[in-house]
KOLSE-263217 format. One record per residue (C-alpha): x, y, z. Coordinates in steps of 0.05 Angstrom, whole numbers, plus 5000, padded with zeros to 4 digits. Example, Ala and Ser with C-alpha at 12.3 -4.5 7.8 and 13.67 -1.06 7.14 Angstrom:
% KOLSE-263217
524649105156/527349795143/
END
This chain:
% KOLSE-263217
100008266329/101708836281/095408966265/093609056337/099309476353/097109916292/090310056325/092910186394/098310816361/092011326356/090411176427/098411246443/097611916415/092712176442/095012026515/101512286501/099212966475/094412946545/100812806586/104413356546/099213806557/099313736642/105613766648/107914296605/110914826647/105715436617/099115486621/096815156556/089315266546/083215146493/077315656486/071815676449/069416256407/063816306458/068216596505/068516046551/074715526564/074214786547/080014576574/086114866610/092614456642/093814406719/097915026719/092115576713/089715146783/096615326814/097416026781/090116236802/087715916846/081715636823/079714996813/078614706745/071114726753/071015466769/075515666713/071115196664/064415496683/064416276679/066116646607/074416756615/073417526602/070017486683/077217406700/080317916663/082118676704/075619116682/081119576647/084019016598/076618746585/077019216521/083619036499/082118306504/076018256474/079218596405/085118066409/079317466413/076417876357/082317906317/082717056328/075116966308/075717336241/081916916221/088517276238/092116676248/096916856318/096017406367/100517626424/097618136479/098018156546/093418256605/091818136683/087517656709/085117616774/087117126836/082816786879/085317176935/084017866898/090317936870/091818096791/097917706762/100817986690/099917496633/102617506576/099117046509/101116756446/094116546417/092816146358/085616166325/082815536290/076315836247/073615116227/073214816294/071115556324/077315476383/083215826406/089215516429/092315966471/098915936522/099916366578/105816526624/105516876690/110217586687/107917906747/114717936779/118618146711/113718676710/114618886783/121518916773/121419356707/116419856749/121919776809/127319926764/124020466728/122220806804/129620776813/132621116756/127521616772/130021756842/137621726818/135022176765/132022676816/138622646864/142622696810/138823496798/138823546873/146523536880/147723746816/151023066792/150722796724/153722166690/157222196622/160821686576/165521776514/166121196456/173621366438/172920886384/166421216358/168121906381/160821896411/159422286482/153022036517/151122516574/145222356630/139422976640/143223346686/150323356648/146023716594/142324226641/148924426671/151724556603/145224896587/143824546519/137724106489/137623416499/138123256431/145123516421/150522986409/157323396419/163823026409/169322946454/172623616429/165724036432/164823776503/172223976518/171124676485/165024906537/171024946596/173825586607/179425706556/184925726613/182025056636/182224696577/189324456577/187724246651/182123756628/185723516560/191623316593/187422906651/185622556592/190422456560/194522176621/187721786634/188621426567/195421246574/196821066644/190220786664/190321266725/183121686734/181922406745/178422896791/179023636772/175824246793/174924736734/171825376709/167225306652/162025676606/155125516590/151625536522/148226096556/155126406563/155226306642/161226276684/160525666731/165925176765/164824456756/167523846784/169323306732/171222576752/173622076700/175421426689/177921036627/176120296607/180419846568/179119256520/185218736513/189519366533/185619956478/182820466513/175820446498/171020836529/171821356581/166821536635/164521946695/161122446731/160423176720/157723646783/156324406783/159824626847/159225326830/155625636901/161425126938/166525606901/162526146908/163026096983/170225856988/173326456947/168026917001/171626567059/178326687019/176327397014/174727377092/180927107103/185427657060/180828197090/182927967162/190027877147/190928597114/187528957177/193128517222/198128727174/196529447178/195729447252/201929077263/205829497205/203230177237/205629907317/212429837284/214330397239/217330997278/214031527245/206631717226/208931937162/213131167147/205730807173/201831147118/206831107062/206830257085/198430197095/198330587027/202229926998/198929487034/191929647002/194329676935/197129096930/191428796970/186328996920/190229126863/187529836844/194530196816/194430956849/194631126920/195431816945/196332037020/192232807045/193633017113/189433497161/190834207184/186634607217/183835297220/181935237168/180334507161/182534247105/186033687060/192933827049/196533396987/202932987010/208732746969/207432106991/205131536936/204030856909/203930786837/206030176797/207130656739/209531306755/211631566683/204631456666/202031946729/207732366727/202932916705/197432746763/202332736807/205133426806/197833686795/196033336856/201333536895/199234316881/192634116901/189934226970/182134056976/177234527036/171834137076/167133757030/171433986964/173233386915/174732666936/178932816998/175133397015/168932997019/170832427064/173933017107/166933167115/163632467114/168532237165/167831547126/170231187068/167931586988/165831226930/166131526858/165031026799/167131526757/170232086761/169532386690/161432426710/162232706784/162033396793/164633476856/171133166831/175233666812/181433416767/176732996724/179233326663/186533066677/183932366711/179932236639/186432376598/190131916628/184631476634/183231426698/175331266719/173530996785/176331196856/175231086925/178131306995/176931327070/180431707134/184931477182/181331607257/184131867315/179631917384/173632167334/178932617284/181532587224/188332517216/189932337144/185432107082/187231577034/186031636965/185831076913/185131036834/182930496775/182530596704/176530096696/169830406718/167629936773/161730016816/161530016884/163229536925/160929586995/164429027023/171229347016/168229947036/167129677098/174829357104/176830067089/173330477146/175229937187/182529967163/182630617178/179130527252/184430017257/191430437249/188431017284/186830557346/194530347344/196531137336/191831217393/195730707432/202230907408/200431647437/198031387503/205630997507/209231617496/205232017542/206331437589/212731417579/213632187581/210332137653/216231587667/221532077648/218532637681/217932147745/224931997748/226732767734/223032987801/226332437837/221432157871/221531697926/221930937946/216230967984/211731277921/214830827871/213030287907/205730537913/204630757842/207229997826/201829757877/197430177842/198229987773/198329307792/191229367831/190229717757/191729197713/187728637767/182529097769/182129067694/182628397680/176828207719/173628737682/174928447615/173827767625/166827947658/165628377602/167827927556/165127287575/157727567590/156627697510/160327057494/155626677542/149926957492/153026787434/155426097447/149525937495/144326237428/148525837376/147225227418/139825307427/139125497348/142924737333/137824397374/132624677329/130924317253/135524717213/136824637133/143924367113/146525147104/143125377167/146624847209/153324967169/152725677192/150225617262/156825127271/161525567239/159226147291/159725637351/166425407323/169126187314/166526227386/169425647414/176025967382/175126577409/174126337485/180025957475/183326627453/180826967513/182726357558/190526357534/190027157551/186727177621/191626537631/198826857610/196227517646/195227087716/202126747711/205327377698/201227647752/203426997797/196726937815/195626217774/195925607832/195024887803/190124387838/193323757877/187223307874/186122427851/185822297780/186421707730/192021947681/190421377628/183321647630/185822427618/191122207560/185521817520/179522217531/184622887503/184922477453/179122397435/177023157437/181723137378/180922527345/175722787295/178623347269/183922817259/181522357223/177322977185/185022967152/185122307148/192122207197/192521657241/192021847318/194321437376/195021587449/197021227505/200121167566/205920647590/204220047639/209520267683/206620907704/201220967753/194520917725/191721397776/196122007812/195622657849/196023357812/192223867770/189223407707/185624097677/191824347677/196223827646/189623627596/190924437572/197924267555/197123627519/190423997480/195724547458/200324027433/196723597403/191424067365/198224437333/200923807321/193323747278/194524487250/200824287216/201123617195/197023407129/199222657123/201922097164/200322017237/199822397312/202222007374/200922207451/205421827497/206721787565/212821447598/215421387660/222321777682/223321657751/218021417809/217221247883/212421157937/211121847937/212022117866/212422007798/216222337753/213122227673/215522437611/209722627556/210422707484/206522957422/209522707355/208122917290/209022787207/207423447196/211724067168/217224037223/220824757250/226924977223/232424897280/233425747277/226225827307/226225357372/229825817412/223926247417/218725777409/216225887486/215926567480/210427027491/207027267416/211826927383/210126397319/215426087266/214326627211/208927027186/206726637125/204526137185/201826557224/197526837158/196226027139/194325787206/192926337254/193726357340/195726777394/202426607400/200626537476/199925747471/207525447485/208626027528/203525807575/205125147564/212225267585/210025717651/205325187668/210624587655/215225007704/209824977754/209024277754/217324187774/218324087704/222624167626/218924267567/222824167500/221524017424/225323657371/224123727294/225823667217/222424147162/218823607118/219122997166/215523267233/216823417304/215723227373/214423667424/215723397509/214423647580/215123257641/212123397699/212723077781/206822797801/204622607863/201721827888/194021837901/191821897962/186921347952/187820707941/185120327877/185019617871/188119367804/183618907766/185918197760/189018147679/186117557648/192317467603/194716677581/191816857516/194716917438/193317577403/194517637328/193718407309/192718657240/194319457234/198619787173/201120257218/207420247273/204920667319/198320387330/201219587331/206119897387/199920117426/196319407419/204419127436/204319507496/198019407525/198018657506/204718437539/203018797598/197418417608/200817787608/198617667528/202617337475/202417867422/204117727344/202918347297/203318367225/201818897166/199518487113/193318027107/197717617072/202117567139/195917487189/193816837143/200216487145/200916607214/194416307230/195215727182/201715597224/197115287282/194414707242/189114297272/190614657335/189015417345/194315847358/190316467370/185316677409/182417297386/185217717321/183818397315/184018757241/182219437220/177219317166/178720037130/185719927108/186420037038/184819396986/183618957045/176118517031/174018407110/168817887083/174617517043/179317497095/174217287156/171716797105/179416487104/180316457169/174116117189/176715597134/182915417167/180815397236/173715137226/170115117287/175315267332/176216027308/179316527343/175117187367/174417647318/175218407338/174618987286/178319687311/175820237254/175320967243/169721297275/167221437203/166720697200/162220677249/154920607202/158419937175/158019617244/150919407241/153319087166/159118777186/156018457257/153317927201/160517607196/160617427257/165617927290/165917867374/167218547382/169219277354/173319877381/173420507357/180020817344/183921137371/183920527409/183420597491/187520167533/181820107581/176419937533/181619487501/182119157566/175519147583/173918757515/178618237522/175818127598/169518067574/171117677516/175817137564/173317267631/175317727677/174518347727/172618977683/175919657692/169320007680/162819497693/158520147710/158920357630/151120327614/147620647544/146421417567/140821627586/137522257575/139122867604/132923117644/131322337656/133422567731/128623037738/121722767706/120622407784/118023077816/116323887789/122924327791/123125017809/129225517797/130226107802/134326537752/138027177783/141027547709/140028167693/142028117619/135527967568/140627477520/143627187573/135527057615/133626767549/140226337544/140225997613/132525957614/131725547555/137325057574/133824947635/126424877601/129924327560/131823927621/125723907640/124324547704/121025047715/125025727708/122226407736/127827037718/128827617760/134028207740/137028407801/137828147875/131828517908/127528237857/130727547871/129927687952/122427797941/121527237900/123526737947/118427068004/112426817964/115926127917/120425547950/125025517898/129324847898/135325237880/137726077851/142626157798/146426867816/148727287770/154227727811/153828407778/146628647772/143329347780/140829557854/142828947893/148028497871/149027787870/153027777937/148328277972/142727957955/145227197972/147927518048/140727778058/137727098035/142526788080/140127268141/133326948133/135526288143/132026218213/125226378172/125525928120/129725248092/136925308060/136325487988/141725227943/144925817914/149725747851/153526377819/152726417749/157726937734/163027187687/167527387734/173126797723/179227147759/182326857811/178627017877/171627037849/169626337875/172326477943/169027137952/162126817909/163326247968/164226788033/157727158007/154326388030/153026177961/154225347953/157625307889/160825727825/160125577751/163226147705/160526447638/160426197590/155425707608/155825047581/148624527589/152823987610/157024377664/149624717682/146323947691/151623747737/151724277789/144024227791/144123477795/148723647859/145224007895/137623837878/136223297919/
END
């Protein structure tokens, strides 16, 4: 028995090594010297592809990728001459034509002339090392595109580890390993207490930094950076602090130009506004003298006045100088100095009519008291004339002891300084000769009867004017904002589109300018009337609120608007004009608050069958008005104080209009306020019922609401809304809240649909949806998501959690209600809401032909390529005979009329079209005009045209009129 056993252990062996050898999880093989396998485990079948047979029968280097064939014949090589292990790697190929990565340990065995060899498949780890490597290369390219680099610090090494781009911006070799005080030492040496103590606070409070810093290159240049840090502890040690580092230089660059702008802008509104309030000529220069100055820091100004016969600069007494010992000896040379036409500084800007540059005066030989300017070191000056009606009235001069060269830009500011007071002299003059023609009026005694007439007059005058300069006006502005349009539907870089907006933004701002005018001059004028028409007043509250929302939420504030249940959803009055007043309110309500929240309300006061009387309100968290300043508030040019006015800019036209229009509407208008905590401003206004009748959906209600919003305002809005509808409402602040409240229920829900703002601050959405599905299983309640609009690109990522809906805040009532009926079951507000379509899609049935009646080239182009992008045909003519002919030979489907054009205006020309009407089909005829007083769309309308749209011309306002009327 024994002995049998003893024979049968070889064969035990040998079947286990077999069994070891299939099963072993790489691919074990043996080769022969010949270059052919003998055997190889199951694995190479399921790695390759092959079957055993194939692998067996060709030489193994037939496998191998033609470009390892070299490298693994000198491995084999290495075996066969009696190195005892080799590790290389190759690719062999796949049945299919792939190549997988192996990689070998080999073993050679000289006596028996084999190789044992094992192989494992590393395709995938090499993939991802090539992935990996693709993607440091990309963050490595992005990083130089925005200028972004990484760094690290090991505080307990004192080591600094900085990416490629952290070393470009400091302009040093790679190979450079600065410590933490070298890397401190390259920021500008006022800016390096600034970064040491974010550090240092860093280290010992845990809380990270952000810091925006001048700082020098090796190469010695000036740059700003941006420098974010964070600090990492280990068992409470600081130990290693990290970041990123970002050369924001052109950002700064452009901001301190804007800056510049800004200060440049604010000194000519000074000086215009100083020189319109000093009573003397004399007083204005002395005070524009300052002004510059101390606007651009040079230390000498000097005043020359005019006289002619002969012309010449005559020296005043009158100076700014921040040290007068110092130029008490330039002074009283100066001041016995009187300069002829073209002679020395003054002299020569006498002549120029235009601002003088000398960079220095010791080397100009046309400057005449260089010998006394160099001892006292003075180098550089630089002056320009103050204009009236094309003469000189006085000349400015201005000194520095530095030599500096040139600088155009405030050359510029200067002439236009100077332009500037002389226009308000030139105003000033034409008061006092108006008012001398008062006085000499009364003094002749003149009578009722041509009083009243020159009143007529000068109120046919000012009309007269108006008109003028509002069609004047808007005509350019129609180029401009039309142009600025067109450019922004072209491919534009990043800066080119930044640009473009900024000019359509400045335009916008100036329309709106132009707007409050034209509107405070035709209430004064009582020539304003206010529409009586239908309107849905929940529609106009939310949709002003969302013209605002963004730059809102741009400030990150919260912004909520709504309007009561108890007031009627749709009433009879003037909705542009009550949209204007809410607009004003709430976009200075945007101006001035930095933090915290905006809320549009509107409650009912008082109602009947008839009327409604509602209250509206705009509250703010912003800077609040001091209780001395709401008296004149409403009043016409009036703002809280000039550092304001210089921060935030307006016409001080806005509450006065406002308040005119408030009165219109049989309504107060009223503001409460606290500096520091905010202020609300209200207006009420009487409001007639609709003369239509609208049929109330039916509320499907009976349901549980849980709400989930941190802040008041906003959970009032959902409270509101909810219980109105018949909802049981339950708000909370806290996650921690909305889970207890749901684990309440039990087995049984308690609500039916939560809503939750996914971007409040800490909160995990996935965590917290994850918890409630756990306690309420499959019976969960709806899940609705109300986010920022800058939320909006996670939608498509958080749809995967199974949310039933999403607003987008602020939050409408009627979308609200419309979710929840569509969600429960019930009659929507708004079933016709379908994706939009595009905007010629109405016009791609049939050819379109319209004719354009503008005589202006920008404003042709304008109009003509609006229409070419919706899809007509546009023909231009520039006046209304050309128009008139035009029509004889084309069948236009509709003319757009300009109203002033040379040889036959609009009107002419559409009464002549008209005339023809026996000889040819209606035309639809639309004025396109800048005329925007009041009477121009009746007497556009009398001519026979069929409808009015005024300049500037907006696409949207141009698609609907054509929509109208092209049938």
């Amino acid at each position: 028995m024994t002995e049998s056993k003893m024979q049968l252990e070889p064969e035990q062996e040998v079947y286990d090594l077999n069994r070891f050898f299939d099963i072993a999880l790489d691919m074990l093989c043996i080769a022969g010297f010949d270059g052919y396998f003998k055997k190889m485990n199951p694995l190479w079948t399921r790695v390759l592809g092959y079957s055993n047979e194939e692998l067996l029968a060709r030489p193994f280097i037939d496998f191998v990728h033609p470009d390892d064939k070299a490298a693994t014949q000198a491995a084999a090589a290495r075996l066969t001459q009696g190195e005892k292990v080799v590790h290389f790697e190759n690719r062999y190929r796949h049945k299919d034509g792939r190549y997988l990565c192996l990689r070998w340990q080999s073993v050679g065995d000289a006596a028996n002339q084999l190789i044992y060899a094992s192989a494992w498949d590393i395709t995938e780890i090499k993939n991802a090392e090539r992935r990996l490597k693709r993607n440091e290369e990309l963050l490595r390219q992005a990083g130089e595109m925005a200028k972004v680099g990484g760094w690290e610090v090991d505080l307990e090494k004192n080591e600094v580890l900085w990416s490629s781009e952290v070393y470009r911006i400091h302009e040093v070799d790679e190979g450079d390993k600065p410590d933490l005080e070298e890397a401190i030492n390259f920021y500008a040496p006022e800016a390096r207490p600034v970064i040491q103590k974010s550090i240092e606070e860093a280290v010992t409070t845990g809380v990270p930094w952000d810091v925006e810093l001048p700082f020098i290159t090796a190469k010695d240049r000036h740059i700003w950076v941006r420098a974010l840090g964070k600090v990492e502890y280990r068992d409470t040690k600081p130990v290693r602090l990290w970041g990123s580092f970002q050369d924001i230089t052109q950002r700064k660059e452009a901001e301190q130009k804007l800056e510049r702008r800004a200060r440049e802008a604010d000194l000519l509104y000074q000086a215009a506004e100083m020189a319109s309030q000093v009573p003397t000529f004399e007083e204005a220069l002395e005070q524009c003298l300052k002004l510059v100055c101390q606007a651009t820091g040079w230390p000498v100004g000097h005043v020359y006045v005019t006289e002619i016969n002969p012309l010449r600069a005559v020296t005043t007494k009158i100076w700014y100088l921040e040290d007068p010992e110092a130029f008490s000896t330039f002074r009283e040379v100066t001041e016995r100095t009187d300069f002829s036409f073209g002679s020395g500084l003054p002299g020569r800007i006498l002549a120029l009519g235009q601002p003088a540059w000398i960079t220095n005066v010791m080397t100009d030989r046309n400057y005449l008291r260089n010998q006394l300017a160099g001892d006292l070191g003075v180098r550089s000056a630089f002056g320009f004339p103050i204009m009236l009606e094309g003469e000189t009235l006085a000349i400015l001069e201005f000194y520095a002891r530095e030599e500096l060269v040139r600088d155009e830009e405030l050359m510029l500011l200067m002439r236009s300084l100077g332009e500037q007071v002389g226009r308000v002299f030139e105003r000033r003059k034409a008061q006092e000769e108006l008012r001398d023609y008062a006085a000499a009026l009364e003094e002749t005694n003149r009578s009722l009867k041509e009083a009243t007439e020159a009143a007529r007059a000068a109120s046919l005058a000012k009309s007269q004017f108006l008109a003028s300069m509002s069609h004047e006006i808007r005509t350019p502005m129609n180029g401009i904002i039309g142009m600025t349009g067109l450019l922004l539907d072209t491919d534009l870089g990043e800066e080119q589109a930044e640009f473009a907006n900024t000019i359509r933004g400045c335009a916008d701002t100036l329309l709106s300018i132009i707007n409050d005018v034209l509107d405070f001059s035709k209430i004064e004028a009582g020539k304003l009337e206010l529409e009586s028409i239908d309107f849905d007043l929940r529609n106009l509250v939310e949709e002003t609120a969302d013209l605002l929302a963004f730059k809102a939420y741009e400030k990150n504030l919260n912004f909520v608007a709504y309007l009561h249940p108890e007031v009627d959803t749709y009433v009879k009055g003037d909705p542009g004009r009550i949209r204007q007043i809410l607009l004003n309110l709430a976009g200075n309500a945007v101006k001035f608050t930095e933090e915290g929240e905006i809320v549009i309300r509107g409650d009912l006061v008082s109602g009947d069958e008839k009327e409604v009387r509602v209250r509206f309100s705009v509250r703010d968290t912003g800077i609040g008005i001091p209780p001395e300043a709401h008296a004149g508030l409403f009043q016409s040019f009036t703002q809280v104080d000039t550092s304001t006015t210089r921060k935030y800019g307006g016409t001080g036209l806005g509450l006065a209009i406002c308040k005119k229009l408030v009165e219109l509407m049989d309504g107060e208008i009223g503001v409460t306020s606290e500096v520091g905590v905010g202020s609300e401003f209200w207006f009420t206004a009487r409001l007639g019922a609709a003369d239509t009748n609208y049929d109330e959906p039916a509320f499907p209600g009976g349901k549980s609401i849980l709400v989930l919003e941190e802040t008041t305002s906003t959970r009032e809005l959902f409270r509101v809304a909810l219980t109105s509808w018949g909802y049981r409402y339950v708000g909370v602040e806290q996650p921690e809240e909305l889970i207890r409240r749901i684990g309440e229920g039990g087995n049984e829900p308690k609500f039916d649909a939560v809503i939750i703002d996914p971007t409040m601050e800490g909160l995990n959405i996935e965590e917290l949806i994850g918890s409630i599905r756990s306690l309420t299983g499959n019976q969960a309640p709806y899940i609705i998501l109300a986010m920022h609009p800058s939320a909006k690109e996670k939608i498509e990522s958080l749809s995967r959690l199974g949310m039933a809906a999403y607003l987008l805040k602020p939050v409408k009532q009627s979308q609200l209600y419309d979710c929840l009926a569509d969600l429960f079951g019930g009659k929507l507000l708004h079933p016709e809401r379908t994706a939009e379509t595009r905007p010629n899609a109405f016009f791609e049935s049939r050819v379109i032909r319209i004719l354009l009646a503008e005589d202006n080239a920008v404003n042709q182009k304008v109009a003509g390529k609006m229409l070419q992008k919706m899809g007509l045909r546009v023909d231009c003519v520039g006046n209304g005979l050309e128009a008139i002919r035009a029509l004889d030979t084309i069948p236009y489907d509709l003319i757009l009329m300009d109203c002033q054009m040379p040889e036959m205006d609009g009107y002419e020309a559409t009464v002549a079209i008209r005339a023809k009407a026996g000889e040819c089909r209606r035309t639809p005829i639309v004025a396109m005009t800048a005329n925007a007083m009041k009477g121009d769309r009746e007497r556009c309308l009398a001519a026979g045209m069929d409808d009015y749209i005024s300049k500037p011309v907006k696409a949207e306002s141009l698609l609907k009129v054509i929509r109208h009327w092209v049938r």
